[in-house]
C-alpha positions as CSV (number, residue, x, y, z in Angstrom):
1,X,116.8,308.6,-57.6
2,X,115.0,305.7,-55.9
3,X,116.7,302.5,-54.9
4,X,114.5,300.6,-57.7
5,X,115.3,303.3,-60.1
6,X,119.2,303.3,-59.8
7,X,119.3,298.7,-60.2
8,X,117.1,299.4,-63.4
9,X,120.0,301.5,-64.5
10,X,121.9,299.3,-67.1
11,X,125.0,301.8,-67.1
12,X,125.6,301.5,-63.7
13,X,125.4,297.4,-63.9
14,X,127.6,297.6,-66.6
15,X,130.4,299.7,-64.9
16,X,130.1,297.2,-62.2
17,X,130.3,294.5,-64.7
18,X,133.0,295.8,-66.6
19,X,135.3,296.3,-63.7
20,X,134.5,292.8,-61.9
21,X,135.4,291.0,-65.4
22,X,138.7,293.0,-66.4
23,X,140.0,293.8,-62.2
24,X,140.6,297.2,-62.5
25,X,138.6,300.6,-62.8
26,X,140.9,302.2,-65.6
27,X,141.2,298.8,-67.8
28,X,137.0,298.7,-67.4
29,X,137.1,302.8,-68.1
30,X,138.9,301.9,-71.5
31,X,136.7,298.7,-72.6
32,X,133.7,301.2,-72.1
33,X,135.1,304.2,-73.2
34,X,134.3,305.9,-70.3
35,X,136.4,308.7,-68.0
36,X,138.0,306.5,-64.7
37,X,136.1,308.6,-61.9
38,X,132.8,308.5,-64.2
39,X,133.1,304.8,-63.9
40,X,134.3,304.9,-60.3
41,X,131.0,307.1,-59.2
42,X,129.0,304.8,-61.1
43,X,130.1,301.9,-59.1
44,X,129.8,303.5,-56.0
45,X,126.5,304.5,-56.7
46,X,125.2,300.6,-57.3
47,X,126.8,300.1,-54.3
48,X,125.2,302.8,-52.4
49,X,121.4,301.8,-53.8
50,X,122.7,297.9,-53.0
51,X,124.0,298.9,-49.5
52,X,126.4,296.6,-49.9
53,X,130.4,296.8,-50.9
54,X,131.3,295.2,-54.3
55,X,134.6,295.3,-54.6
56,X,138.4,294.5,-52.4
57,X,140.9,296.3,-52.9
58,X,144.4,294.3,-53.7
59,X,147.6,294.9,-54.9
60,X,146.7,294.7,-58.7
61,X,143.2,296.3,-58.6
62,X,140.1,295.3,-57.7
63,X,138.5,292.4,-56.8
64,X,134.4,291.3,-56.0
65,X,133.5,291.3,-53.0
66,X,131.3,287.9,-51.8
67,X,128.1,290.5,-52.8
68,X,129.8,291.1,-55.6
69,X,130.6,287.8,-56.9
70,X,126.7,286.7,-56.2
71,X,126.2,290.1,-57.9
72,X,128.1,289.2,-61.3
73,X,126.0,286.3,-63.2
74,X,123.0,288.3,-62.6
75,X,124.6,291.2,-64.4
76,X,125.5,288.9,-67.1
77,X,122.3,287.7,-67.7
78,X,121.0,291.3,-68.1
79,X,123.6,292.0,-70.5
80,X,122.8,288.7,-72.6
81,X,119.4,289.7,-72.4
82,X,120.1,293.3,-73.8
83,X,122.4,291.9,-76.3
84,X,119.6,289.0,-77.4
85,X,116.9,292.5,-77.5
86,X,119.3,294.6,-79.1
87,X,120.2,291.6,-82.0
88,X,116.0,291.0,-82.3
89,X,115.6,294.5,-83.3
90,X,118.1,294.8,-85.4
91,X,117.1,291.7,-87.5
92,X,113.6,292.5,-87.9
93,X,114.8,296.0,-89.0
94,X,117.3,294.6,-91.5
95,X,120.3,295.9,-89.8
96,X,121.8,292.4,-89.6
97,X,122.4,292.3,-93.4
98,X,125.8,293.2,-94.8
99,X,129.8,292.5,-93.9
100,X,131.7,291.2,-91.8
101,X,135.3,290.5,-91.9
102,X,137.0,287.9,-90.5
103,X,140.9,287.2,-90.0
104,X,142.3,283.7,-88.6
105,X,145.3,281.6,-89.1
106,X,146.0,279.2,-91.9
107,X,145.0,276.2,-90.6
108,X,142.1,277.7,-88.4
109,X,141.0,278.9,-91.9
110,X,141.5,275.9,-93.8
111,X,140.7,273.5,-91.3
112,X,138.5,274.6,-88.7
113,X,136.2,277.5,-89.8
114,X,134.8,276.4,-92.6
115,X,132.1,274.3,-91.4
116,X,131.6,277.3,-88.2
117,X,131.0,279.8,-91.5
118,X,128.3,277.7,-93.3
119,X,126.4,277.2,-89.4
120,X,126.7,281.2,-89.8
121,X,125.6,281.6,-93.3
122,X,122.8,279.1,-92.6
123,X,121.3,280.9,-89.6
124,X,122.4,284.2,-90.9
125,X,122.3,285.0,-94.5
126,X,121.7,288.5,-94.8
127,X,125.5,288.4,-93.6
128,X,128.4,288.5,-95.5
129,X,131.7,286.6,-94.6
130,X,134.8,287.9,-95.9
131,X,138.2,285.5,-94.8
132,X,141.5,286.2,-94.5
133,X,143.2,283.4,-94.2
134,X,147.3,285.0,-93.0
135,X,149.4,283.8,-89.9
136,X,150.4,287.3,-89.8
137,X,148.5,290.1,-87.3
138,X,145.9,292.3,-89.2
139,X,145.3,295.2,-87.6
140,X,141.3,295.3,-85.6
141,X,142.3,299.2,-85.4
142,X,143.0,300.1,-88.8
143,X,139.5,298.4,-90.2
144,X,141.8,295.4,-91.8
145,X,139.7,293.2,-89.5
146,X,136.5,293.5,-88.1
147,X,137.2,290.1,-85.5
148,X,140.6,288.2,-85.5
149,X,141.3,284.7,-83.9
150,X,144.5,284.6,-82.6
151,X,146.2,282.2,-81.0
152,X,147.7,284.4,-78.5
153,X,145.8,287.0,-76.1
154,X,146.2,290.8,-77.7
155,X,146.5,293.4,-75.4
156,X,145.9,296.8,-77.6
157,X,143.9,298.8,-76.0
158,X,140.5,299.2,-76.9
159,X,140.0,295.8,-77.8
160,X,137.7,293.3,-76.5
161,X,139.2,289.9,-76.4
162,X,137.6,286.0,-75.2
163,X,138.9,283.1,-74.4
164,X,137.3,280.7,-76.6
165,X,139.5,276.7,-76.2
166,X,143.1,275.3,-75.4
167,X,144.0,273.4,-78.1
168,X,146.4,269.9,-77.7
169,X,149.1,269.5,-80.0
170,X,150.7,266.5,-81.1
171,X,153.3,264.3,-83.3
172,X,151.8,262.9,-86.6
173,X,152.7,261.1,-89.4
174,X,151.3,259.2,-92.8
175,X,150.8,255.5,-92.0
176,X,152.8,254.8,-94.8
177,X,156.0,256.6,-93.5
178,X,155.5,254.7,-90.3
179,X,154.8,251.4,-92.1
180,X,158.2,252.0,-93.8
181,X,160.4,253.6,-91.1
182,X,158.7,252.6,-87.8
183,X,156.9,253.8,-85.1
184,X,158.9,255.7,-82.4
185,X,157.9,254.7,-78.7
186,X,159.5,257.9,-76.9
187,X,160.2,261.8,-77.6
188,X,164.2,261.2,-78.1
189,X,163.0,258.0,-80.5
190,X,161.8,261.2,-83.2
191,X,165.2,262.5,-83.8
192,X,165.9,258.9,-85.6
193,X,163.5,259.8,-88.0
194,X,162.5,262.3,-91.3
195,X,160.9,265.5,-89.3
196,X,159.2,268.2,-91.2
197,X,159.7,271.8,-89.6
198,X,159.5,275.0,-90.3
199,X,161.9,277.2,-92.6
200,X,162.3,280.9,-90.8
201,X,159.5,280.0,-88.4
202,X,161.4,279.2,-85.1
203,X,158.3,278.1,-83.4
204,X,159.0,274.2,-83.8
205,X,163.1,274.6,-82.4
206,X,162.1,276.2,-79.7
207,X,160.0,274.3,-78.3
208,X,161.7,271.3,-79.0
209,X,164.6,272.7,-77.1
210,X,162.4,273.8,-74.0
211,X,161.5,270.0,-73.9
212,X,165.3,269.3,-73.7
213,X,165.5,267.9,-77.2
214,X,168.4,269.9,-78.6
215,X,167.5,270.4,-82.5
216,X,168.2,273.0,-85.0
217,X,166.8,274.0,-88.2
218,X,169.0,271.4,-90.3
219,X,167.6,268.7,-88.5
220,X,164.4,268.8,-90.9
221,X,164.4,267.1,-93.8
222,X,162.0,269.3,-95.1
223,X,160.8,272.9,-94.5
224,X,157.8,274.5,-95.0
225,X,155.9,278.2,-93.2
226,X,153.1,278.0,-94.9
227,X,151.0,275.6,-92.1
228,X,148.8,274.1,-95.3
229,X,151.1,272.8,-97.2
230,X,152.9,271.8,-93.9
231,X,150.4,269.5,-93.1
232,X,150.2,268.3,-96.6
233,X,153.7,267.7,-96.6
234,X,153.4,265.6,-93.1
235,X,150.2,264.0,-95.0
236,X,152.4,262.9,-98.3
237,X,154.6,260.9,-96.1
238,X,157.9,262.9,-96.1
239,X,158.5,262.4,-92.6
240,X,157.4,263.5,-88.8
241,X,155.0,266.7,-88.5
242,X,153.5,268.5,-85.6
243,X,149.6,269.7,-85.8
244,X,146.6,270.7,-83.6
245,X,145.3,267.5,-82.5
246,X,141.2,268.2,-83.6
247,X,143.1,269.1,-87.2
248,X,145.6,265.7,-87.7
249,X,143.0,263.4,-86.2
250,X,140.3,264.5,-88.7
251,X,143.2,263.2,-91.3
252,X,142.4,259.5,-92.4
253,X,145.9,259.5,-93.8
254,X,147.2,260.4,-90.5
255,X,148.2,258.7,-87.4
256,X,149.2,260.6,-83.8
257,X,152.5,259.2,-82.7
258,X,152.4,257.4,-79.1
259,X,154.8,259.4,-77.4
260,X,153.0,262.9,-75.2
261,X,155.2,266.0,-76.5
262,X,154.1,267.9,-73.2
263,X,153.8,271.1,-75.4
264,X,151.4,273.6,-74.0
265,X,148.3,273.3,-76.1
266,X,147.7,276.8,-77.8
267,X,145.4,278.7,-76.9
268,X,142.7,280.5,-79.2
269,X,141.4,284.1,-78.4
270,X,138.6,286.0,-79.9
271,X,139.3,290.2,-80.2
272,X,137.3,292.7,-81.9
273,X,137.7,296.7,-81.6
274,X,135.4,297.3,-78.5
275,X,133.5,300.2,-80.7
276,X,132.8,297.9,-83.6
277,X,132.0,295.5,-81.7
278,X,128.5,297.1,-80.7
279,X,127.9,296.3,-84.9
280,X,124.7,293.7,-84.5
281,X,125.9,292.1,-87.4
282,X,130.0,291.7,-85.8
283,X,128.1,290.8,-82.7
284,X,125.7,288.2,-83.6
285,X,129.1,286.9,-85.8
286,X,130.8,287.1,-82.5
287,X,128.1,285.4,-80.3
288,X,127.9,282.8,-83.1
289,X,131.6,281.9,-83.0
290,X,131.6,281.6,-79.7
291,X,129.2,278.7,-79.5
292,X,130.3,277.1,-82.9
293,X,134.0,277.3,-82.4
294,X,135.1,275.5,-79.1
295,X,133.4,271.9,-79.8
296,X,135.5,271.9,-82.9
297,X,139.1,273.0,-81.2
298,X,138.6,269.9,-78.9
């Protein structure tokens, strides 16, 4: 095969793409569902028509190479430019149109997508968006799902995951309640005042306690799981809550307390089963969440 020939090859730009993004050949071989040497033979022959090495070896895998690095956004932009071909046929053959089902967290779901799933159904509405709002993990492998938003990184394999924001999180509480009990200046000043935590969720004592602030579960006044009704709780002016930052600020009943928690913000991750990925409908639902979603985290 001819120099020319073999770069005109998308599969072997892909294995090289593959590898460079996840670092290793057999995390790559599994995102492509390909065999480990197949994908290994495939990068050495883009090498081979390139004349050039792509990849270092390290301790935990592989790494590009300087050629490969200058290699990598121009292998992205073929693959956005397949992807954009592939989603253009598919519309104009009406194999956009039908379902696609989405699972997030309660207060993504309540707070955040909404507005991202009109943009969606406005651009798109031969699509279908089914929501399940549920804090627990439905499963991407067992067809419960078709994408998921988590806010942690899943690692099953087969899955595709993205990094889509980092979002802040803060102290808040209804000006009333502060126009009545005060507003605290430090971190130590909260424990003088109503807080509203969760009931078997350990999530707010924990890191309480990793900030040094030793509290338990009877320290709240009030306890609520269910991250809605939280909020409305905090909202109603039965003490001091803890929210997203984008989520309490967009509360005109709400103010964010003075004092910086220092809480890692959380971090929101995009996953879909690689295979069902390849959907264009779950594809051009993916690609559209991942411009619509991140300018509304912040």
């Amino acid at each position: 095969m001819a120099k020319t020939d073999i770069l005109r090859d998308w599969t072997l730009v892909q294995s090289f793409l593959a590898v460079a993004e996840t670092g290793s050949l057999s995390a790559a071989a599994q995102a492509l569902g390909r065999s480990q040497p197949t994908l290994g033979r495939q990068v050495q022959a883009l090498e081979a028509a390139l004349g050039a090495q792509l990849f270092d070896r390290h301790a935990r895998g592989l790494a590009p190479s300087a050629a490969g690095l200058a290699l990598v956004p121009h292998a992205q932009a073929m693959r956005a430019a397949l992807n954009g071909l592939t989603l253009a046929a598919a519309e104009q053959a009406g194999a956009l149109a039908g379902t696609v089902r989405i699972t997030a967290s309660v207060v993504l779901s309540h707070y955040v997508l909404p507005p991202v799933l009109a943009e969606i159904r406005r651009r798109q509405p031969e699509i279908r968006i089914e929501l399940v709002a549920s804090d627990e993990s439905e499963s991407l492998h067992f067809r419960e799902a078709d994408i998921a938003l988590r806010m942690y990184r899943p690692v099953q394999q087969e899955l595709v995951t993205r990094h889509l924001a980092d979002i802040e999180v803060g102290a808040f509480a209804a000006t009333a309640y502060l126009d009545r009990a005060g507003r605290p200046e430090r971190v130590e000043d909260l424990l003088a005042h109503d807080l509203v935590g969760f009931d078997r969720n350990p999530l707010i004592v924990e890191t309480m306690r990793a900030l040094g602030i030793d509290i338990g579960r009877e320290d709240f006044v009030m306890r609520c799981d269910n991250q809605a009704t939280y909020l409305a709780l905090v909202r109603a002016g039965c003490g001091i809550g803890f929210a997203q930052v984008p989520v309490g600020r967009a509360e005109p009943e709400l103010e964010q307390l003075a004092p910086q928690l220092g809480v890692p913000p959380l971090r929101v991750w995009l996953a879909a089963h690689e295979k069902m990925r390849q959907t264009p409908r779950i594809r051009m639902v993916w690609d559209l969440l991942v411009r619509e979603l991140p300018p509304r985290c912040r």
